[in-house]
Biotite code that builds the C-alpha atoms (Angstrom):
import biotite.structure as struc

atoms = struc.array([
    struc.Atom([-25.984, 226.793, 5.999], chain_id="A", res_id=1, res_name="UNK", atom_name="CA", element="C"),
    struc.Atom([-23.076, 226.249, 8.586], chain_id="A", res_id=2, res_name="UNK", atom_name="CA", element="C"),
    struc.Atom([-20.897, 223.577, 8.566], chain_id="A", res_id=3, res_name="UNK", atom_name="CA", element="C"),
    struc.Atom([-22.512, 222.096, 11.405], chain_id="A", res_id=4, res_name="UNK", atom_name="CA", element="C"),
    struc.Atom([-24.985, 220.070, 8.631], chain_id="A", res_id=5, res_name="UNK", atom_name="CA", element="C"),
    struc.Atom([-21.847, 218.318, 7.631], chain_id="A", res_id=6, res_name="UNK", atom_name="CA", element="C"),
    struc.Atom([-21.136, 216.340, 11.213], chain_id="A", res_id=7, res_name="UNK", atom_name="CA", element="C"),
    struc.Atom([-25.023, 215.807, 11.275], chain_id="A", res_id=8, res_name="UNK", atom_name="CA", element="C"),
    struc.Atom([-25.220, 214.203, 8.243], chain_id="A", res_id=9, res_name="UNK", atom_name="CA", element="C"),
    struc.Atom([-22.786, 211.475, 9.227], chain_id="A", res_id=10, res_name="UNK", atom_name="CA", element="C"),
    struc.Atom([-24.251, 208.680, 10.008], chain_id="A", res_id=11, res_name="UNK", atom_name="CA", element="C"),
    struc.Atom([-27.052, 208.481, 8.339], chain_id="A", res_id=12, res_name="UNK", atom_name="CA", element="C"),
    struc.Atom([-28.735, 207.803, 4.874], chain_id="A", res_id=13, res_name="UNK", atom_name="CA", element="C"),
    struc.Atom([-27.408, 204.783, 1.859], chain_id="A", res_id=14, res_name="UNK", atom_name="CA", element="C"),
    struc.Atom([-26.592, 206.550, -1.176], chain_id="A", res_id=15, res_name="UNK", atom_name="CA", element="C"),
    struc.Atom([-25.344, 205.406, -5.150], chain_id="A", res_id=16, res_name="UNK", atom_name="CA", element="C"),
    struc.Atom([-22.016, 206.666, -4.873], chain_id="A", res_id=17, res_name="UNK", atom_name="CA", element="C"),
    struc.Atom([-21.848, 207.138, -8.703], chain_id="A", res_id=18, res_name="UNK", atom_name="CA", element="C"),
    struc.Atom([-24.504, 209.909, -8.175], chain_id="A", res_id=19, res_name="UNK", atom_name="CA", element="C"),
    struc.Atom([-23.325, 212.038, -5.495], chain_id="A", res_id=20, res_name="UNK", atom_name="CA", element="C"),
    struc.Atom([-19.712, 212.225, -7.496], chain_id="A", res_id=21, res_name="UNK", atom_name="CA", element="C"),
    struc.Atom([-21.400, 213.337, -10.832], chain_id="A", res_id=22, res_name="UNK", atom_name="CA", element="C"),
    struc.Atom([-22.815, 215.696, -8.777], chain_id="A", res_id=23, res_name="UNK", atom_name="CA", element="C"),
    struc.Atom([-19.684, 216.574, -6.699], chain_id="A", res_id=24, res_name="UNK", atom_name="CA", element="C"),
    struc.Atom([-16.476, 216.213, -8.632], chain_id="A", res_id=25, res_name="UNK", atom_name="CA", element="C"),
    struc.Atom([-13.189, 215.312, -8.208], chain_id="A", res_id=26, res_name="UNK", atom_name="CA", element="C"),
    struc.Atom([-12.009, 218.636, -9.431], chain_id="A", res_id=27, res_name="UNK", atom_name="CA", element="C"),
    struc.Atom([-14.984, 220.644, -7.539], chain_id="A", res_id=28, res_name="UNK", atom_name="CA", element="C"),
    struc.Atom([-13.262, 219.239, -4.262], chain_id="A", res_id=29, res_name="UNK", atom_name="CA", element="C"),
    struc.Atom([-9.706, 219.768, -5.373], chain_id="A", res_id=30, res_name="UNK", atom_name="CA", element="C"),
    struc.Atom([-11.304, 223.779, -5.456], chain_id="A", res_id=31, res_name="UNK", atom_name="CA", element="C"),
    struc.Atom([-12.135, 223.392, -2.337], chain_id="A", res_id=32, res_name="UNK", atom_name="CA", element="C"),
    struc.Atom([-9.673, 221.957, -0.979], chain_id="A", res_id=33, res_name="UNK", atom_name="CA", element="C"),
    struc.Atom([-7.196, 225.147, -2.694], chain_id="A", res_id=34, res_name="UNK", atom_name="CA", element="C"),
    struc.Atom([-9.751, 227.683, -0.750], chain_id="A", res_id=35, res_name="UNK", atom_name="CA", element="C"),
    struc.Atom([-9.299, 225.976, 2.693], chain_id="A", res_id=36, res_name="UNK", atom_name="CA", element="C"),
    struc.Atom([-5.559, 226.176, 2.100], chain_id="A", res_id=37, res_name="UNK", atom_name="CA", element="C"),
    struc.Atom([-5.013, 229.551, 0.711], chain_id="A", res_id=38, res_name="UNK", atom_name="CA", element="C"),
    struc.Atom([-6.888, 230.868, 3.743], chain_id="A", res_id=39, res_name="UNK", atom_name="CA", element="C"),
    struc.Atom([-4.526, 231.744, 6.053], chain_id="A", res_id=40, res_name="UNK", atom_name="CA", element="C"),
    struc.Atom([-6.476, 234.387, 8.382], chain_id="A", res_id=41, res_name="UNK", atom_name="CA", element="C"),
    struc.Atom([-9.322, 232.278, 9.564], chain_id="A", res_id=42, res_name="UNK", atom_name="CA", element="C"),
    struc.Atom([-9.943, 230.066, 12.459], chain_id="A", res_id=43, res_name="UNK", atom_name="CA", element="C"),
    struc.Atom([-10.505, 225.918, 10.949], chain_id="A", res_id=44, res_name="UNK", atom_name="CA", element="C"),
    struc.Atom([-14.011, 225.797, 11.236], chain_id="A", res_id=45, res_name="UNK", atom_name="CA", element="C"),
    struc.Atom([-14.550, 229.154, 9.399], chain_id="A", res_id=46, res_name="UNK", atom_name="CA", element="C"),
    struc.Atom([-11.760, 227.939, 6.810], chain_id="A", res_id=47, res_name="UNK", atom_name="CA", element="C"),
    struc.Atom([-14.261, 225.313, 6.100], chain_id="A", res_id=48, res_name="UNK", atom_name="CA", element="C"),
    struc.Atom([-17.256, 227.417, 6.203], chain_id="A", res_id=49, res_name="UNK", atom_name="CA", element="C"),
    struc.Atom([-16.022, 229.561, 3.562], chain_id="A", res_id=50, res_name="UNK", atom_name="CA", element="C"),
    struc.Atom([-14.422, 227.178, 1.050], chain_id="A", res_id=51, res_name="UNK", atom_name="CA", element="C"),
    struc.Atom([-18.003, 225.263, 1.641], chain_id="A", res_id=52, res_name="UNK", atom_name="CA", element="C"),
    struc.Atom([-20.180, 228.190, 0.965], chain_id="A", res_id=53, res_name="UNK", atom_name="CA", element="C"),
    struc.Atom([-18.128, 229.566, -1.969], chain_id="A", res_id=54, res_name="UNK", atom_name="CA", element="C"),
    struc.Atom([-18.020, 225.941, -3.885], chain_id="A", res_id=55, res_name="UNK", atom_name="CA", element="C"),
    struc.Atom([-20.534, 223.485, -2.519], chain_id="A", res_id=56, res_name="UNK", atom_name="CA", element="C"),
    struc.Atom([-23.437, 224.359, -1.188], chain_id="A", res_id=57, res_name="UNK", atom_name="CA", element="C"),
    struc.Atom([-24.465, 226.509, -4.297], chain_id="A", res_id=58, res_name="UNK", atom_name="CA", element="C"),
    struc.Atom([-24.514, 222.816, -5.870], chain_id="A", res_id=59, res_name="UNK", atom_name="CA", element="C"),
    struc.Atom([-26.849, 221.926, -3.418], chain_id="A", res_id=60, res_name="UNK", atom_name="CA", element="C"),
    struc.Atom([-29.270, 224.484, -3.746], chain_id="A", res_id=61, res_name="UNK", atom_name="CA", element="C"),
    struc.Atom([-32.647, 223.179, -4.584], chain_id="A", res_id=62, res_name="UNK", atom_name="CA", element="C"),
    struc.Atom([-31.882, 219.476, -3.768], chain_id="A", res_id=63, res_name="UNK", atom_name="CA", element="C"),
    struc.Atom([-34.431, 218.281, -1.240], chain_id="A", res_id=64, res_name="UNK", atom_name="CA", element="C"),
    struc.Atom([-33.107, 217.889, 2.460], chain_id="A", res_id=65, res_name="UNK", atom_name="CA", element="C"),
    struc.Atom([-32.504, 214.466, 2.228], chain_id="A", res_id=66, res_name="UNK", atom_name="CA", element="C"),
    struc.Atom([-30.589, 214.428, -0.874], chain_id="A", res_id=67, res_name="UNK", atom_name="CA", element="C"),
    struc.Atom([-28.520, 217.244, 0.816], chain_id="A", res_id=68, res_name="UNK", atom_name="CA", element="C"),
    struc.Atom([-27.620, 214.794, 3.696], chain_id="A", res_id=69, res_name="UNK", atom_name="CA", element="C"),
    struc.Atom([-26.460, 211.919, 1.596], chain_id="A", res_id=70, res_name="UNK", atom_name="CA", element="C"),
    struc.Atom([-24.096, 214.711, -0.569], chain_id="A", res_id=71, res_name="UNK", atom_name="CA", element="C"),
    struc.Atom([-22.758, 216.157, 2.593], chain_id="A", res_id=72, res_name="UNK", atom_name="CA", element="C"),
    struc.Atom([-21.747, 212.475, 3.527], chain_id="A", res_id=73, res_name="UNK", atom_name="CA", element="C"),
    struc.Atom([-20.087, 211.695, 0.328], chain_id="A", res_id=74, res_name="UNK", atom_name="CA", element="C"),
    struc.Atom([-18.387, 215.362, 0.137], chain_id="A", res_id=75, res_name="UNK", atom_name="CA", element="C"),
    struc.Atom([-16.965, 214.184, 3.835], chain_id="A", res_id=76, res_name="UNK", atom_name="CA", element="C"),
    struc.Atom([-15.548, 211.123, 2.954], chain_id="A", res_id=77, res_name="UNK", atom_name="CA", element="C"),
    struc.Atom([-14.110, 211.829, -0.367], chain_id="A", res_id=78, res_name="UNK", atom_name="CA", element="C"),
    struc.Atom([-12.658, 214.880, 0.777], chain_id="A", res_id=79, res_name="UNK", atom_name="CA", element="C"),
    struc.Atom([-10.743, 213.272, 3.505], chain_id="A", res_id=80, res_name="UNK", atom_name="CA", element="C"),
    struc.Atom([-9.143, 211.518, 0.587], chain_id="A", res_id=81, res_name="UNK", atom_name="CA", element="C"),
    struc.Atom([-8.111, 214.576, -1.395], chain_id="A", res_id=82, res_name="UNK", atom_name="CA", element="C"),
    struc.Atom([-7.488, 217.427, 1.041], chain_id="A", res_id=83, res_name="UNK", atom_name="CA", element="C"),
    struc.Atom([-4.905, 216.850, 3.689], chain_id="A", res_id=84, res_name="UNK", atom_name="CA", element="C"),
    struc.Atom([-6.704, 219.838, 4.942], chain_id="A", res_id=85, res_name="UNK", atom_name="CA", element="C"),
    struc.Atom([-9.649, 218.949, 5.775], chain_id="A", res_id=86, res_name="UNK", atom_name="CA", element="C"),
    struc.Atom([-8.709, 215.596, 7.001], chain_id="A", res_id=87, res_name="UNK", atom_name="CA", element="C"),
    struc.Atom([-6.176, 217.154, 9.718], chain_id="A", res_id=88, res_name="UNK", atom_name="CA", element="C"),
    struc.Atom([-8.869, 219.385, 10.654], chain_id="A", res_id=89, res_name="UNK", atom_name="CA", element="C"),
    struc.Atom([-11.470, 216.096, 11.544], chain_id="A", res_id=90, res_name="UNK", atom_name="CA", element="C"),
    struc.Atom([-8.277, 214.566, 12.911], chain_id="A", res_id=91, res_name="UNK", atom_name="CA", element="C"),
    struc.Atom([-7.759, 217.033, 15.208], chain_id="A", res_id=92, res_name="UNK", atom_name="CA", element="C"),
    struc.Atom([-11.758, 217.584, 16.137], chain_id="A", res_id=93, res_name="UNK", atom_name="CA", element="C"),
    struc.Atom([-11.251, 213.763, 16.854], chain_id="A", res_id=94, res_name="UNK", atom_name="CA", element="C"),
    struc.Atom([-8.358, 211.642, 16.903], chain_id="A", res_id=95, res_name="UNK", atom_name="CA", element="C"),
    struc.Atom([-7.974, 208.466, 15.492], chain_id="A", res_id=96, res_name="UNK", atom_name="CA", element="C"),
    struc.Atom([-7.647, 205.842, 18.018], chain_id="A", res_id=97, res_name="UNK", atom_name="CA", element="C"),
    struc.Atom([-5.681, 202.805, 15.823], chain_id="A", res_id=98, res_name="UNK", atom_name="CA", element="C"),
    struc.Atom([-1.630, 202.321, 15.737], chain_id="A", res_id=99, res_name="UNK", atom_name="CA", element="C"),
    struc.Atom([-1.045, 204.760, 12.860], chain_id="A", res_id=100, res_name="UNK", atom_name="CA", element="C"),
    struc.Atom([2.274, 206.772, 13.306], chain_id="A", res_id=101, res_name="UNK", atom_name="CA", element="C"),
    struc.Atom([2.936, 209.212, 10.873], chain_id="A", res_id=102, res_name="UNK", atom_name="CA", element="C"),
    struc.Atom([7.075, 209.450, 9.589], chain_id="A", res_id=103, res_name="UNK", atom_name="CA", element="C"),
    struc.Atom([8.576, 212.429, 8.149], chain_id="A", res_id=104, res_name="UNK", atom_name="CA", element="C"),
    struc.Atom([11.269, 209.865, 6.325], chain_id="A", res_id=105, res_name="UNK", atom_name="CA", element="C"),
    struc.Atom([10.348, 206.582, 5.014], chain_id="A", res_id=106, res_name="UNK", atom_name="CA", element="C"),
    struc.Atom([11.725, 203.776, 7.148], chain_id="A", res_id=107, res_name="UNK", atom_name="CA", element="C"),
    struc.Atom([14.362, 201.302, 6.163], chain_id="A", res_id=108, res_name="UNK", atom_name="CA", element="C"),
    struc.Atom([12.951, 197.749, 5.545], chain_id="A", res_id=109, res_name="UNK", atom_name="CA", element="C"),
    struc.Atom([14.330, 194.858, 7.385], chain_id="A", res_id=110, res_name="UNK", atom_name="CA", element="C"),
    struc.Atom([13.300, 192.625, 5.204], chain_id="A", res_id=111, res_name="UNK", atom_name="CA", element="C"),
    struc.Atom([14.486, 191.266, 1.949], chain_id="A", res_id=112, res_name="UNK", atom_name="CA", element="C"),
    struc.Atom([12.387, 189.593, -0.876], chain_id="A", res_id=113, res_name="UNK", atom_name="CA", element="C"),
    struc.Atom([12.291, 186.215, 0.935], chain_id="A", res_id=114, res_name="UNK", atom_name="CA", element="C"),
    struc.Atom([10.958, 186.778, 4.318], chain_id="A", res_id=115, res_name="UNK", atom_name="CA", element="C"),
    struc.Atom([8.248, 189.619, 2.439], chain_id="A", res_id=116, res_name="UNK", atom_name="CA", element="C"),
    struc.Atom([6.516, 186.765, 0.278], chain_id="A", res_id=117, res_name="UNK", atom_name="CA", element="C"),
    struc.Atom([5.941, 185.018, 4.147], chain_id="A", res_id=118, res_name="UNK", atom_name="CA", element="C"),
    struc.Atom([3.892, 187.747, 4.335], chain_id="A", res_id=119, res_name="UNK", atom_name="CA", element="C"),
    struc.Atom([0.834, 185.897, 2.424], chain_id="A", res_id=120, res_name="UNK", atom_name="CA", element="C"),
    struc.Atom([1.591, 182.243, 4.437], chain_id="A", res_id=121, res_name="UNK", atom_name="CA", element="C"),
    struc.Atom([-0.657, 183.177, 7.567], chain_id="A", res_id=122, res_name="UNK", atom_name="CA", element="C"),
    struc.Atom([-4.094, 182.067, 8.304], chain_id="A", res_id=123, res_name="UNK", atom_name="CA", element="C"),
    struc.Atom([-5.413, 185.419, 9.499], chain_id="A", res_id=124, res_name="UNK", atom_name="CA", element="C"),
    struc.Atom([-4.718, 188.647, 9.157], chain_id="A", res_id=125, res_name="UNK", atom_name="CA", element="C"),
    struc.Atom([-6.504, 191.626, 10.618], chain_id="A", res_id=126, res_name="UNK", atom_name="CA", element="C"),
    struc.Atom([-5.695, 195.298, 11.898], chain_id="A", res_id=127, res_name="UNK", atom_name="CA", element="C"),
    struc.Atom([-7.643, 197.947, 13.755], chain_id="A", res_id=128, res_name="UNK", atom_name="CA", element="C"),
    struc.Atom([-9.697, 200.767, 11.966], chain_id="A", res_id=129, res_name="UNK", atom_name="CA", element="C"),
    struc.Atom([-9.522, 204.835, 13.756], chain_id="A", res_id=130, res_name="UNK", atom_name="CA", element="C"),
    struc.Atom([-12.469, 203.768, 16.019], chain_id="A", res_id=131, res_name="UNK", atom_name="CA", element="C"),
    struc.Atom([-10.622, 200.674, 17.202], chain_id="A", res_id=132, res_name="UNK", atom_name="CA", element="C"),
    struc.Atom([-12.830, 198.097, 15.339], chain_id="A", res_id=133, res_name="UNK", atom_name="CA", element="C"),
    struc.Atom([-11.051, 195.398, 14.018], chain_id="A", res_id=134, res_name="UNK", atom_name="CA", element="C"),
    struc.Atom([-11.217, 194.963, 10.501], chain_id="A", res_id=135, res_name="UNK", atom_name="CA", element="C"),
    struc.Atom([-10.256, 191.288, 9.350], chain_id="A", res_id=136, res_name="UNK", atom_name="CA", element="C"),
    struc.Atom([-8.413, 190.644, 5.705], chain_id="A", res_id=137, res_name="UNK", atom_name="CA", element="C"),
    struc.Atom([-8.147, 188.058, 3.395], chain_id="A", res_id=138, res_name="UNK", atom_name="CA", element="C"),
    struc.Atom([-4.560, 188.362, 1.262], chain_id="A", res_id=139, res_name="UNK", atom_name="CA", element="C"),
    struc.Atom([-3.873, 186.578, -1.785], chain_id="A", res_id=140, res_name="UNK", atom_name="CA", element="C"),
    struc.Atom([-1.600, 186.913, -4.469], chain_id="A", res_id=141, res_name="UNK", atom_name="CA", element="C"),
    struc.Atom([-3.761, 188.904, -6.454], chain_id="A", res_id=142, res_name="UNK", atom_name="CA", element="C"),
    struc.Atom([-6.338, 190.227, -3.873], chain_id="A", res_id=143, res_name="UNK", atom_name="CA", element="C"),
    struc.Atom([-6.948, 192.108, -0.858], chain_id="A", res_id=144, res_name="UNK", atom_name="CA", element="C"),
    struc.Atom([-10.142, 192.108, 1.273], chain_id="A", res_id=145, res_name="UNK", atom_name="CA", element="C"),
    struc.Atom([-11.493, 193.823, 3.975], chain_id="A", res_id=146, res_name="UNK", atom_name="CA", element="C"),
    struc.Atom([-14.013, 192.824, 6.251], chain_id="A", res_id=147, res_name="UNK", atom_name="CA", element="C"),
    struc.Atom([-15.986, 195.001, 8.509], chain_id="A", res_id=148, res_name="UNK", atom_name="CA", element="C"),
    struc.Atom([-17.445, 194.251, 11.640], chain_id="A", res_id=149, res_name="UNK", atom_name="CA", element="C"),
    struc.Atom([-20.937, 195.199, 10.168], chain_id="A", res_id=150, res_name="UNK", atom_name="CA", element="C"),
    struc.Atom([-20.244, 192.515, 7.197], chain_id="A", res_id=151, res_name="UNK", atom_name="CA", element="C"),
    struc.Atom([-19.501, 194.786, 4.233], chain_id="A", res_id=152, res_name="UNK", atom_name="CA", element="C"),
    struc.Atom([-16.352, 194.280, 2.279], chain_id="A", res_id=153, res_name="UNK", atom_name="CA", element="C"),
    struc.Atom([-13.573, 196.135, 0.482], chain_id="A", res_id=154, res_name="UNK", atom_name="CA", element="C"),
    struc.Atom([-12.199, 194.549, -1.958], chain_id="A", res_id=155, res_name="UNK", atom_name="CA", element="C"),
    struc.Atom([-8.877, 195.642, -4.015], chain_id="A", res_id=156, res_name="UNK", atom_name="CA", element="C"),
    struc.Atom([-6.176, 194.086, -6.476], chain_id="A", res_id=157, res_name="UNK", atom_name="CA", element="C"),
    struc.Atom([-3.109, 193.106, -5.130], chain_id="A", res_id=158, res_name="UNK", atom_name="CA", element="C"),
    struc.Atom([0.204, 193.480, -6.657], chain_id="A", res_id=159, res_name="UNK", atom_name="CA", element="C"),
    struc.Atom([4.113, 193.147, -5.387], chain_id="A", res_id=160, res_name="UNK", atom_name="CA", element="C"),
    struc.Atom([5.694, 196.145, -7.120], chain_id="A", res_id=161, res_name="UNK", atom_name="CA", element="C"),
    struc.Atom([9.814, 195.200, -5.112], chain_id="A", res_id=162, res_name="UNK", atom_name="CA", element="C"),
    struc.Atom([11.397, 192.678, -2.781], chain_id="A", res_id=163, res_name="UNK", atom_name="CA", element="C"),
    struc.Atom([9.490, 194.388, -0.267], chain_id="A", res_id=164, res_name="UNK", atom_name="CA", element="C"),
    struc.Atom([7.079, 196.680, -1.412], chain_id="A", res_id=165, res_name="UNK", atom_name="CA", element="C"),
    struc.Atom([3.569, 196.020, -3.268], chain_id="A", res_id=166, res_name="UNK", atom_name="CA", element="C"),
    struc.Atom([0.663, 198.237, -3.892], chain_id="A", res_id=167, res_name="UNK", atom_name="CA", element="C"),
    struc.Atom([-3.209, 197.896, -3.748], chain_id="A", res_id=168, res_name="UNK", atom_name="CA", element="C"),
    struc.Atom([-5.887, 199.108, -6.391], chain_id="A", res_id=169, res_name="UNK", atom_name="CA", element="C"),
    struc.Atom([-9.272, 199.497, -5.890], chain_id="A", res_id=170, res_name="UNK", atom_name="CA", element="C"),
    struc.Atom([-11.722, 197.602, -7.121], chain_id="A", res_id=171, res_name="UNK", atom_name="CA", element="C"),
    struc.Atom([-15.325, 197.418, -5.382], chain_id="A", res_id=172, res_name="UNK", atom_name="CA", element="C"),
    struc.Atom([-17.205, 198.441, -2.443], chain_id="A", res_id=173, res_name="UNK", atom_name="CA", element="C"),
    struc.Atom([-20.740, 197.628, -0.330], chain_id="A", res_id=174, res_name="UNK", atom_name="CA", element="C"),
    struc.Atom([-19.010, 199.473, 2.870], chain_id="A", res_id=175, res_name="UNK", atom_name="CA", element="C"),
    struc.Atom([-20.340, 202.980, 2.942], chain_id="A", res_id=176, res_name="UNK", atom_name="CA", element="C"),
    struc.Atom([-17.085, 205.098, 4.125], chain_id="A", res_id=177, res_name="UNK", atom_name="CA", element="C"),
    struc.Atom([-14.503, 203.054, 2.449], chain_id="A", res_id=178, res_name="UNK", atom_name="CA", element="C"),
    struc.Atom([-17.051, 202.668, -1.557], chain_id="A", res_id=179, res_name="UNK", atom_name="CA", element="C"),
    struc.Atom([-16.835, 206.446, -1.138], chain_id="A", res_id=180, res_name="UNK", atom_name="CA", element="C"),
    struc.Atom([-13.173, 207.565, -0.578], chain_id="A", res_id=181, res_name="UNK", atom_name="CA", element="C"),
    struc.Atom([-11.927, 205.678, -2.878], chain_id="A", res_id=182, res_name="UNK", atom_name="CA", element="C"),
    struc.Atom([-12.576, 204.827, -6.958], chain_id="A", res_id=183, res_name="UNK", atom_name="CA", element="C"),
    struc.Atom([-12.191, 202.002, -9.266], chain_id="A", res_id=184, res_name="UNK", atom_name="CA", element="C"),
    struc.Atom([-8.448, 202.197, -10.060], chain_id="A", res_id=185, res_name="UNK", atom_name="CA", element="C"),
    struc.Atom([-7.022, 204.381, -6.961], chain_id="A", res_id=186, res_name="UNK", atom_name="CA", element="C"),
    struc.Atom([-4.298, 202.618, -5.414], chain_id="A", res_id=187, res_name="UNK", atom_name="CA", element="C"),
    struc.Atom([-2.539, 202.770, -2.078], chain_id="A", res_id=188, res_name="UNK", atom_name="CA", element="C"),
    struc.Atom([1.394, 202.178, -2.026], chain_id="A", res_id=189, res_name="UNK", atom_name="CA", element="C"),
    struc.Atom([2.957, 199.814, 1.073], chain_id="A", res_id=190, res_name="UNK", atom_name="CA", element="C"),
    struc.Atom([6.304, 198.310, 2.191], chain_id="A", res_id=191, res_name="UNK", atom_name="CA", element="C"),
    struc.Atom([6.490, 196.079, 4.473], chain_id="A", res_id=192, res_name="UNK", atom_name="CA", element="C"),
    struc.Atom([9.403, 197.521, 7.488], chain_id="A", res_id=193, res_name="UNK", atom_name="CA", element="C"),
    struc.Atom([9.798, 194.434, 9.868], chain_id="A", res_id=194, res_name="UNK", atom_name="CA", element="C"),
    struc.Atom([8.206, 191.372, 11.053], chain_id="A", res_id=195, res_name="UNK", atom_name="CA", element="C"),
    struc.Atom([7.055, 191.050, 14.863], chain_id="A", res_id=196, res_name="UNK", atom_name="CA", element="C"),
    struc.Atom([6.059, 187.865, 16.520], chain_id="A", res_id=197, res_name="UNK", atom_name="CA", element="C"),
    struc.Atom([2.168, 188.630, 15.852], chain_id="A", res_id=198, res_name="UNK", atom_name="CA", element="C"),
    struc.Atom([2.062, 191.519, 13.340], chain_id="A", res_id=199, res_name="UNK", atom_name="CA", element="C"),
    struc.Atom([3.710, 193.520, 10.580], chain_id="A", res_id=200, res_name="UNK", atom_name="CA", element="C"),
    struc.Atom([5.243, 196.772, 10.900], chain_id="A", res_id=201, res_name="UNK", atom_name="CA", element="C"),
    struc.Atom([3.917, 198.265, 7.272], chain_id="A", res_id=202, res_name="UNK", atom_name="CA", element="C"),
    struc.Atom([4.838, 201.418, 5.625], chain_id="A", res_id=203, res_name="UNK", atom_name="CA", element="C"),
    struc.Atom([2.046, 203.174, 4.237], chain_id="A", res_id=204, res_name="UNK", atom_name="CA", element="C"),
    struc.Atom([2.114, 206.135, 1.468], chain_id="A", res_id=205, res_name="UNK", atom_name="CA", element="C"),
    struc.Atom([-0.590, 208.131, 0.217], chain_id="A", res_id=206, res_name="UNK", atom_name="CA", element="C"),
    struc.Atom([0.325, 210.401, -2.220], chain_id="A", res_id=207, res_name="UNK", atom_name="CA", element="C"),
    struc.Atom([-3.077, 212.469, -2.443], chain_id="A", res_id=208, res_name="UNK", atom_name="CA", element="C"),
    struc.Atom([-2.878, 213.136, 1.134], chain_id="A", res_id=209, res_name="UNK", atom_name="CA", element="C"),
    struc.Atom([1.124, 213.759, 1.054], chain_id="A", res_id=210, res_name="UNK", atom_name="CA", element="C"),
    struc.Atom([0.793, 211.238, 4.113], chain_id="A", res_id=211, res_name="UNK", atom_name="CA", element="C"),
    struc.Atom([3.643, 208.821, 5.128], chain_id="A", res_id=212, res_name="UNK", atom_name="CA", element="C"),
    struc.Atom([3.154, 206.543, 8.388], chain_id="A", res_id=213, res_name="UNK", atom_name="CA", element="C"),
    struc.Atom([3.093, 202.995, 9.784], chain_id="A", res_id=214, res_name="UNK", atom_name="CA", element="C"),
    struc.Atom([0.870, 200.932, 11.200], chain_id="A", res_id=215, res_name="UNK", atom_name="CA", element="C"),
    struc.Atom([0.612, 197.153, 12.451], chain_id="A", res_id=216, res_name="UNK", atom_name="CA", element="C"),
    struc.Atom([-0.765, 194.165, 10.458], chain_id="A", res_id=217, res_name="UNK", atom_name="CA", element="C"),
    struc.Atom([-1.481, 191.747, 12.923], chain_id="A", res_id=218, res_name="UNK", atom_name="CA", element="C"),
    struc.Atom([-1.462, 187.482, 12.071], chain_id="A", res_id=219, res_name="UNK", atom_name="CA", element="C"),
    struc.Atom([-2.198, 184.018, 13.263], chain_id="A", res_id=220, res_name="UNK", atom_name="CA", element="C"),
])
């Protein structure tokens, strides 16, 4: 079974997400992710090919096809989350197209605890996705909410954490990539860097990933 089942298996199929990860776990990925890593002789796509054979697909054995698809899917997306491996690999096969800039040092705010709590006072908020889409959110003082062009939602706690830095948590789901990367609980660490005249310059860390970077939250 060659990795090629994996890209095929994309965009297709709805799936409970609570049964593809009791079938696939955290820690099962967090294997993988170790093999793809530790193998330093291979080209990327066989890297993947072996870590996939050696750990996942004997977990998939016997499943019908179907039920294969929908696990590849979730293995995809939740891996992306876990393995900075994998996810350069898919980065590189094909490049995200929003304004994320990855630092190797974390920026120095501008900011102080004043002109941060602005940052709830607009009337819309939005910024753009990898493929370019732009994802509207609602920002409260205790919640964070994406909306997707197809009319799912994300929806996550929100929390300031320093005069210019808060974090998110998640909470729920009905969009099919984002209910899938992330569980109830995860969070996602931010500081907000400087204020333009129609976006924020944010700070975004990820500690999973070991990925540091900014990107643009744009307002009305």
């Amino acid at each position: 079974m060659r990795i090629l089942i994996l890209f095929i298996g994309l965009l297709c199929f709805n799936f409970s997400a609570r049964s593809q990860s009791s079938l696939i776990s955290d820690s099962l990925l967090l294997e993988t992710c170790r093999s793809l890593a530790n193998n330093a002789h291979s080209s990327d796509t066989e890297k993947i090919d072996a870590a996939f054979n050696l750990h996942l697909f004997p977990v998939l054995k016997g499943l019908n096809d179907s039920l294969i698809s929908v696990t590849l899917k979730y293995i995809d997306i939740r891996l992306q989350k876990l393995c900075p491996e994998f996810k350069k690999y898919l980065d590189e096969l094909n490049p995200p197209k929003d304004d994320w800039t990855p630092v190797q040092v974390r920026p120095e705010s501008k900011m102080d605890k004043n002109s941060a709590r602005e940052f709830l006072l607009h009337k819309r908020y939005y910024y753009f996705d990898q493929d370019m889409d732009t994802v509207n959110l609602s920002l409260s003082h205790s919640y964070w909410v994406d909306h997707f062009k197809n009319g799912t939602y994300s929806k996550l706690l929100f929390k300031w954490t320093g005069n210019t830095t808060f974090e998110i948590s998640f909470v729920e789901s009905n969009n099919e990539i984002r209910k899938n990367l992330s569980k109830p609980g995860e969070r996602y660490i931010y500081e907000l860097i400087e204020k333009f005249p129609d976006y924020y310059l944010v700070y975004l860390h990820m500690p999973e990933l070991k990925v540091f970077g900014t990107f643009r939250i744009y307002y009305d």
